[in-house]
C-alpha positions in Angstrom: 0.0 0.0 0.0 1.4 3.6 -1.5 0.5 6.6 0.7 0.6 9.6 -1.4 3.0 12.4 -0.3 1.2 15.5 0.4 2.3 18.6 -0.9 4.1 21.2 1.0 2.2 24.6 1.6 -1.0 23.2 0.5 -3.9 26.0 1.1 -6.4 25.0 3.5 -9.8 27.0 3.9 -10.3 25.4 7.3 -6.5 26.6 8.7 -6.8 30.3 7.1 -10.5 30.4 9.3 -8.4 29.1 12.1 -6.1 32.1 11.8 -8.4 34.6 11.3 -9.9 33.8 13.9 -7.1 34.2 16.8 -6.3 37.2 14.8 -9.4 38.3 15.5 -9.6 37.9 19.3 -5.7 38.8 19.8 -6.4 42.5 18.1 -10.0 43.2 19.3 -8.2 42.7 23.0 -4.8 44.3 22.1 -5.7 47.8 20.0 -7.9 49.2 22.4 -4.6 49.2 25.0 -3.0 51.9 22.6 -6.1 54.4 23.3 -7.3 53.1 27.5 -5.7 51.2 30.6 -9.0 50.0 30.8 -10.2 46.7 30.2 -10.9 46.5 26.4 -14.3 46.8 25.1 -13.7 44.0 22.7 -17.0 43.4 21.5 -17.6 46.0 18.6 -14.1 45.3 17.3 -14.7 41.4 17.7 -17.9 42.1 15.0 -16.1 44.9 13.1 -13.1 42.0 12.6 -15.4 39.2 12.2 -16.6 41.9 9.3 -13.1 42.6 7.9 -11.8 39.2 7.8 -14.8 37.0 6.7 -17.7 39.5 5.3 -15.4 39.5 2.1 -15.5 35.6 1.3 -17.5 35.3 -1.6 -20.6 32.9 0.0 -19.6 33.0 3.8 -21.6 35.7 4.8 -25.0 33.9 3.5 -23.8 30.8 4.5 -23.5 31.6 8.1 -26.4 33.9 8.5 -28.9 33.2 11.6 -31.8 33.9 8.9 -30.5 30.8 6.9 -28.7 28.4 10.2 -30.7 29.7 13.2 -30.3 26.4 15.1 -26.8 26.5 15.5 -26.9 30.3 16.3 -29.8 29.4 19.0 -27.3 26.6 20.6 -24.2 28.9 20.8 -26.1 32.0 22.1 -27.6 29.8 24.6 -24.6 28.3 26.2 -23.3 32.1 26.3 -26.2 33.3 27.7 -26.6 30.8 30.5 -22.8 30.5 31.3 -22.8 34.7 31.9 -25.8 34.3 34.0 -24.6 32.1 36.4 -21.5 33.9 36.6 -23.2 36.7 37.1 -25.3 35.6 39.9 -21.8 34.4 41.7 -20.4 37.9 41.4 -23.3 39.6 43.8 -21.4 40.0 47.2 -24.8 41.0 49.0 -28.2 40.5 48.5 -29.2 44.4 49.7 -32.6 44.8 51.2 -36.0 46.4 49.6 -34.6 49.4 49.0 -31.8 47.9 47.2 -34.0 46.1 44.7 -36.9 48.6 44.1 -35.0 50.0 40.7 -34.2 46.9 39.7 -37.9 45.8 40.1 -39.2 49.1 38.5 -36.6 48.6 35.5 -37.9 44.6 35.4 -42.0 45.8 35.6 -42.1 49.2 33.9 -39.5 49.4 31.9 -38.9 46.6 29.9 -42.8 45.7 29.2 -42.9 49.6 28.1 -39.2 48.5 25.9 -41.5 45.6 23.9 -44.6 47.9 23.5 -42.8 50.5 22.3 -40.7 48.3 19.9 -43.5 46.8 19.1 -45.3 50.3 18.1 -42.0 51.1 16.0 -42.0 48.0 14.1 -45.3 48.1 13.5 -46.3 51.8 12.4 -42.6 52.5 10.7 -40.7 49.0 9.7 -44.5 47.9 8.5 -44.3 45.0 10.3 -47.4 42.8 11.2 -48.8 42.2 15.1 -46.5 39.3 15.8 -43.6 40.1 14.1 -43.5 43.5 15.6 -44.6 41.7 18.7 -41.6 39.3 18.7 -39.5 42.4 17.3 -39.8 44.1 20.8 -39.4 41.2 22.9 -36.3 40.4 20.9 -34.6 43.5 21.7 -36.0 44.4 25.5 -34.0 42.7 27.3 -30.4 44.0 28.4 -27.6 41.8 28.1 -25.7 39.8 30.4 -22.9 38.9 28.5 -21.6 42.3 27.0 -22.0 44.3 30.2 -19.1 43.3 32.0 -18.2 47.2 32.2 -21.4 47.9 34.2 -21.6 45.0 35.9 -20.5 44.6 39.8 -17.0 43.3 39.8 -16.2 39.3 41.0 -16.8 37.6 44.2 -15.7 38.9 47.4 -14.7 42.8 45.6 -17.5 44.3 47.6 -18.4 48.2 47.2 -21.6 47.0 45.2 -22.8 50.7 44.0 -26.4 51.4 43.5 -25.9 52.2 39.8 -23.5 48.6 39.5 -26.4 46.4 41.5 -29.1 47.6 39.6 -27.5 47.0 35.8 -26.3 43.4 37.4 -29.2 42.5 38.6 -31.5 43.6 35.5 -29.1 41.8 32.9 -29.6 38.8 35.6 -33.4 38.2 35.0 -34.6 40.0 32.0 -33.5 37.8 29.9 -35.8 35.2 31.5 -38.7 37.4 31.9 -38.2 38.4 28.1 -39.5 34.9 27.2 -43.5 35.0 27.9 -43.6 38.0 25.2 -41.5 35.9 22.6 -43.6 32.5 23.5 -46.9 35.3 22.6 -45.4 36.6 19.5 -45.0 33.2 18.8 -48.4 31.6 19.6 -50.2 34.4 17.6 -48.1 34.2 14.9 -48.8 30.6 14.8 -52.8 31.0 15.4 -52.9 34.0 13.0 -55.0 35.9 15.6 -55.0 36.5 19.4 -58.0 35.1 21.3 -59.0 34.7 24.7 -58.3 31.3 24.8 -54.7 32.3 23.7 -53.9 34.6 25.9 -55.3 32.3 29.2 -53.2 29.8 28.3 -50.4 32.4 27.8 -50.9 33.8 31.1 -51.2 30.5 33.2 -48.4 28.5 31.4 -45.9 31.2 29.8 -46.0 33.7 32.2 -47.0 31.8 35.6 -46.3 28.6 35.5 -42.8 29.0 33.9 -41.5 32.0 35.8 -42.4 30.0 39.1 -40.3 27.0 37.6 -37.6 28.8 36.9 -37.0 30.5 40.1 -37.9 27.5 42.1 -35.5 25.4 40.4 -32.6 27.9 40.8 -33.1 28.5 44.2 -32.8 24.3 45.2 -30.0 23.6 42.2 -28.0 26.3 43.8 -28.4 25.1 47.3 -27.9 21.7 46.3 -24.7 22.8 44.9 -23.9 24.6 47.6 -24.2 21.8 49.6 -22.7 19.6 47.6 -19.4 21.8 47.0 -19.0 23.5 50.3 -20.6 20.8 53.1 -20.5 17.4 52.0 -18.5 15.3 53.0 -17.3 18.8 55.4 -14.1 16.6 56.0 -13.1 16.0 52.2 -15.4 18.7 50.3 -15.3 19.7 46.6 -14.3 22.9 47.3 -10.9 22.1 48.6 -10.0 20.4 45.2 -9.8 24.6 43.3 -11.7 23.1 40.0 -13.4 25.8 38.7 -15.5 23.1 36.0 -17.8 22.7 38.8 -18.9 25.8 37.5 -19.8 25.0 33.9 -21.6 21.7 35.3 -23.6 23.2 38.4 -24.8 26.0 35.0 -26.1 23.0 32.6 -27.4 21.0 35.9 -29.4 24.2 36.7 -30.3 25.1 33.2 -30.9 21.4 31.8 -33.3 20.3 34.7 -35.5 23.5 34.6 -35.7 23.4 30.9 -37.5 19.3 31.2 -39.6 21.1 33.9 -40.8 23.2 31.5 -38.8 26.4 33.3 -37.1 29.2 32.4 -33.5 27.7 32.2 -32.1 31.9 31.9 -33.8 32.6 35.3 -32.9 29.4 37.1 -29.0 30.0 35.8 -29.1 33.3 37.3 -30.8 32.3 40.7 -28.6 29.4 40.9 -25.4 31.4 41.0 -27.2 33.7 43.5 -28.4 31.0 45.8 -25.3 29.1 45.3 -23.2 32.1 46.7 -25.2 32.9 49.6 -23.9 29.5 50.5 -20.1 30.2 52.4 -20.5 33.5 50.5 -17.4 34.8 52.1 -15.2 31.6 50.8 -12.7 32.2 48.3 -13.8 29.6 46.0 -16.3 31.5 44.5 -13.7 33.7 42.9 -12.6 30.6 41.4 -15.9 29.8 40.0 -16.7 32.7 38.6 -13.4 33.1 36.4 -13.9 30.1 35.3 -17.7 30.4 33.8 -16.1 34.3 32.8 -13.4 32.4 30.7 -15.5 30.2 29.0 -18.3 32.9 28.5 -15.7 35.0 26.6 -14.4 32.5 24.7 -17.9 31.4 23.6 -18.8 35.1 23.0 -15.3 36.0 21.1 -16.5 33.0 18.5 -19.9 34.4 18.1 -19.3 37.6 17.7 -16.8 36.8 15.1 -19.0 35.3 13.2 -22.1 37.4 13.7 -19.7 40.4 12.1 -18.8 37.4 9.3 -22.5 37.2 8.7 -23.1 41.2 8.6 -23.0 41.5 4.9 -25.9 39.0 4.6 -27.9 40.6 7.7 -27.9 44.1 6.5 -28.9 43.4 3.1 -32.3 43.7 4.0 -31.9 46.6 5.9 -33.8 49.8 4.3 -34.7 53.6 6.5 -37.5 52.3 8.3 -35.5 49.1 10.0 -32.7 51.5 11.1 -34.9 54.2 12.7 -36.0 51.7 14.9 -33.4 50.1 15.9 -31.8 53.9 16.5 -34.5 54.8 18.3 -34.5 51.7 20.6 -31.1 52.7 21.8 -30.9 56.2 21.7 -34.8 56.9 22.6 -37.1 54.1 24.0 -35.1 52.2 26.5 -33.3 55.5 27.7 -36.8 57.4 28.0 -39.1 54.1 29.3 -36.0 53.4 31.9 -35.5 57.3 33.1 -39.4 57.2 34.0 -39.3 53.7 35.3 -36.8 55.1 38.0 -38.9 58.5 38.9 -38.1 59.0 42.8 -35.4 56.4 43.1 -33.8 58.1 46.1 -30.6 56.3 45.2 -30.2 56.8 41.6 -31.2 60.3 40.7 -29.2 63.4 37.8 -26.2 61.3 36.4 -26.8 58.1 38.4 -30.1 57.4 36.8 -29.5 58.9 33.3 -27.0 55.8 33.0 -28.5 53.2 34.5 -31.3 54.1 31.9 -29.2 55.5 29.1 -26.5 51.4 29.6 -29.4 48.9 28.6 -26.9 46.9 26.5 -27.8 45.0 23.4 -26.4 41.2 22.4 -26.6 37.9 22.8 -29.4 37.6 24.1 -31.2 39.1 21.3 -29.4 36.8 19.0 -30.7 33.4 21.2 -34.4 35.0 21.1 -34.4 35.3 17.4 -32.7 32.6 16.6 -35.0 30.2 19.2 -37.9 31.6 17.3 -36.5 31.4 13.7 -35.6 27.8 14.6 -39.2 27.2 16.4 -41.2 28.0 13.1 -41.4 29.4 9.6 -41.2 33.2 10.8 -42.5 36.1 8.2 -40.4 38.8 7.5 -37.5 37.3 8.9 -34.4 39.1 7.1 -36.1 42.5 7.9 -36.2 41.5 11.4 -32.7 40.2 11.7 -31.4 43.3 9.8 -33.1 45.3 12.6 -31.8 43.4 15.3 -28.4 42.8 14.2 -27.6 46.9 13.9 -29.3 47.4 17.3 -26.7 45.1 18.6 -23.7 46.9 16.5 -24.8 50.1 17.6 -24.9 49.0 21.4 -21.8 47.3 21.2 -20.0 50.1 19.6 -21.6 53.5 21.8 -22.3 51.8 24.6 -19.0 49.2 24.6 -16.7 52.1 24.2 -18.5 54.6 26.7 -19.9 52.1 29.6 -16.5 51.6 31.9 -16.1 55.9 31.6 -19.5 56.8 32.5 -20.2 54.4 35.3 -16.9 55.5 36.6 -18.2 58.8 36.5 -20.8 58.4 38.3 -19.8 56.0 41.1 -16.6 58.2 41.7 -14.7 54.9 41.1 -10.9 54.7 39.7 -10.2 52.6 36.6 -11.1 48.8 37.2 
C-alpha cells in the first residue's frame, strides 16, 4: 500500500479560518490598549473583525447567517447566555434589602414591558411589520444583556463596594433575559394562530407567564443550594471545594439550566438564581472567585466565536436593511429604552441626575437578542424574517459600539470609582 506524499504549503480554507480567527480575538483585546488602561471593550471590534476578515468571502456571509442556520446560532447563544448568567449571579457580594431592589424591580416591571410595546409600536407603524412580528420584534430586543456588560456589571466575588448604579445593571441583565421569554412565547403563539383570542392569551398567562417563571425561580433556588451543599458541606471533611476546580462551575450552570428546561422552566432565570443561591452559601469563601473566572473564561471564549462570526455574517444581515428598520433600531437605543427606563426610575432616592441617566441611558444589546431570534426562527417558519434580523443585528452593532466604548467611563463617572 502507496501513501501519497502530500504537498508542501498546501492552502487550507479550514486553517486560514483558524487564523483569522485568533487574529481576530488577539487584536480586538490588544488595540484598544493603545487608546485606554481600561479593560478592552472588545466586542464591537470582535464584530467589526469578524466583518473585515470573513464579510469579504464570496458565499460565507449567507452561509453563516442566523436567517439561513438559526439552530446552531440558538445553541451557541444559549450556552453564552446561561454561562454569563450564572457567573453573574456568583459575582453579587450582597443581597441588599428592599430598597436595594426597588429599581431593579421598577426597570424589570415598567420598563422593559414599556421596551417591547414600544418596539412593538416602532415595528409596527414605521418597519411595517405585522402584530407578531413587531410583537416578537420588541421582545427580541427588550432585554439588556448579560454577557456584553461586563463594564457595568458589579466586579467578582468577594470585591464588595456594590454601588447602586452597578447592582441595579447586574441584577437587571440577571433576569430580563428570563422574563423576556413569555412576550417571545406570545409573539409566537399568535403568529402561529394567526389571531389573538381569549383562549390564547389564558393559556399564555397561566403556562408562559405563571407557571414558567415560578419553575424557573424554584429550580434555581434548590439547584443552587444543592450545589452549595454539595461543593461546600458534603462530606465537610473531604469537600469539593478544597480540590480549586473551577468546572464545577460550567456543570452546576447545565445541571441548573438542563433540569429546569425538562420542567418546563425558564433555564435563563434558574442560571441566574442558581449562581445567586449558590453564593449565599459560604458567600465569604474564596472559592467562589474561582468559580466565577472560570464560567467568565469560557463565557468570553464562547462570546469571542460568536461575535466573530455574527460580524462574518453582517453582509448577509444588512442586506435587507432599508430607512424604516434602522430608525428603529436607533430609536431603541438612543430613545425608547433611555426614555421608558429614566421614568421607570422616577423617585429612586438612590439613583437620581447622572446616576439614573446611565442606568437608563446602559441597557446593553447582544446575545441575548441573537438566542431569542434565533430560538424563534428555529421554532417556526417566521415572516419577515431578514427584515427583522437586519433590525436586530444593527441594534446590537450600535450598542456594542456606543455603549461598549462609553460604559467603563460613565459608570466610573458616576460612582466616583478609579479605573477597574
Amino acid at each position: 500500500m502507496r501513501l501519497e506524499q502530500t504537498p508542501l504549503f498546501q492552502f487550507s480554507a479550514y486553517h486560514l479560518v483558524l487564523a483569522f480567527l485568533g487574529l481576530a480575538i488577539i487584536l480586538a483585546y490588544w488595540l484598544p490598549r493603545f487608546f485606554s488602561g481600561r479593560e478592552p471593550a472588545a466586542s464591537a471590534l470582535l464584530i467589526g473583525l469578524g466583518y473585515a476578515l470573513f464579510g469579504w468571502m464570496p458565499g460565507l456571509p449567507q452561509a453563516v447567517s442566523p436567517a439561513n442556520l438559526p439552530k446552531p446560532w440558538e445553541v451557541a447563544s444559549e450556552l453564552c447566555v446561561v454561562v454569563g448568567l450564572f457567573g453573574v449571579g456568583l459575582r453579587i457580594d450582597r443581597l441588599a434589602g428592599r430598597a436595594g431592589w426597588a429599581p431593579t424591580v421598577r426597570l424589570l416591571l415598567l420598563a422593559m414591558p414599556l421596551t417591547i410595546i414600544g418596539v412593538a409600536v416602532l415595528g409596527a407603524y414605521v418597519a411595517g411589520l405585522g402584530l407578531a412580528g413587531a410583537l416578537l420584534l420588541g421582545a427580541v430586543l427588550a432585554p439588556t444583556d448579560p454577557v456584553l456588560a461586563g463594564d457595568v456589571q458589579v466586579g467578582r466575588p468577594t470585591e464588595g463596594g456594590e454601588h447602586p448604579v452597578r447592582f441595579t445593571l447586574t441584577t437587571e441583565a440577571g433576569l430580563n433575559d428570563g422574563l423576556a421569554f413569555p412576550f417571545v412565547h406570545l409573539a409566537m403563539a399568535i403568529s402561529a394562530a394567526g389571531a389573538v383570542s381569549a383562549a390564547l392569551l389564558g393559556e399564555w398567562l397561566w403556562r408562559d407567564l405563571a407557571y414558567r417563571i415560578a419553575v424557573g425561580a424554584a429550580c434555581g433556588v434548590g439547584v443552587g443550594w444543592i450545589l452549595g451543599k454539595v461543593l461546600f458541606s458534603v462530606p465537610r471533611e473531604n469537600a469539593l471545594a478544597k480540590t480549586e476546580s473551577g468546572v464545577f462551575a460550567l456543570a452546576g450552570v447545565l445541571v441548573a439550566y438542563g433540569f429546569t428546561e425538562l420542567a418546563e422552566g425558564y433555564g435563563f432565570i434558574a442560571a441566574f438564581i442558581a449562581g445567586v443561591t449558590l453564593r449565599r452559601v459560604e458567600s465569604e469563601h474564596e472559592f467562589h472567585v474561582r468559580l466565577h473566572d472560570f464560567s467568565e473564561t469560557i463565557e468570553h471564549a464562547l462570546t469571542a466565536l460568536l461575535l466573530i462570526a455574527f460580524g462574518a455574517a453582517m453582509p448577509a444581515i444588512l442586506a435587507s436593511l432599508d430607512w424604516a428598520g434602522a430608525a428603529v433600531a436607533l430609536a431603541l437605543v438612543f430613545i425608547v429604552r433611555p426614555a421608558v427606563a429614566w421614568v421607570s426610575l422616577a423617585g429612586q432616592g438612590q439613583l437620581t441626575g447622572a446616576r439614573r441617566f446611565v442606568v437608563a441611558a446602559y441597557g446593553v444589546r447582544g446575545v441575548g437578542s441573537v438566542y431569542y431570534l434565533s430560538y424563534a426562527g428555529s421554532h417556526m417558519k417566521l415572516a419577515n424574517e431578514t427584515q427583522l434580523w437586519a433590525i436586530v443585528g444593527l441594534a446590537i452593532l450600535v450598542s456594542t459600539v456606543v455603549h461598549g466604548f462609553t460604559a467603563a467611563f460613565a459608570v466610573e463617572t458616576v460612582t466616583g470609582e478609579s479605573q477597574r
